[in-house]
N, C-alpha and C positions, 0 to 999 in steps of 0.2 A: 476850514476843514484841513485836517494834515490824515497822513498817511503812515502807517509803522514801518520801518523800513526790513523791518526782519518776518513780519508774519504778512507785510500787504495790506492789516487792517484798519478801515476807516477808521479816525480817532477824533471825534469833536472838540471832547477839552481833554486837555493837557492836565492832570491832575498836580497838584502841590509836589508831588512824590516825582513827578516827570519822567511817568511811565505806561506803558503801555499797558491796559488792563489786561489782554487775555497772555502776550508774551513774556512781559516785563521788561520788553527792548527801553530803552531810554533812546535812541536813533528816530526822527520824525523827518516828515519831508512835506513841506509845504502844495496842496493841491492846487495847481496854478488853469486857467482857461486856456485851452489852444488857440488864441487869438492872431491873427496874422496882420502884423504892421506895414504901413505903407507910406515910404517916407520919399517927400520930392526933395530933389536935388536940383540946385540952381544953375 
């Protein structure tokens, strides 16, 4: 799932043209999970 980065809108796929359906931004951003890492130290 990516993100437009000029309008905010949800973008599934990426079309051939490598653009944003409703703005026509070509700018994306990868939707990542808020996960919190936890690393031991020795």
């Amino acid at each position: 799932m990516y993100r437009c980065a000029k309008c905010n809108e949800p973008v599934r796929n990426v079309s051939t043209l490598g653009q944003c359906e409703k703005c026509g931004s070509k700018i994306f951003f990868k939707d990542r999970p808020n996960v919190k890492k936890v690393l031991k130290s020795d």
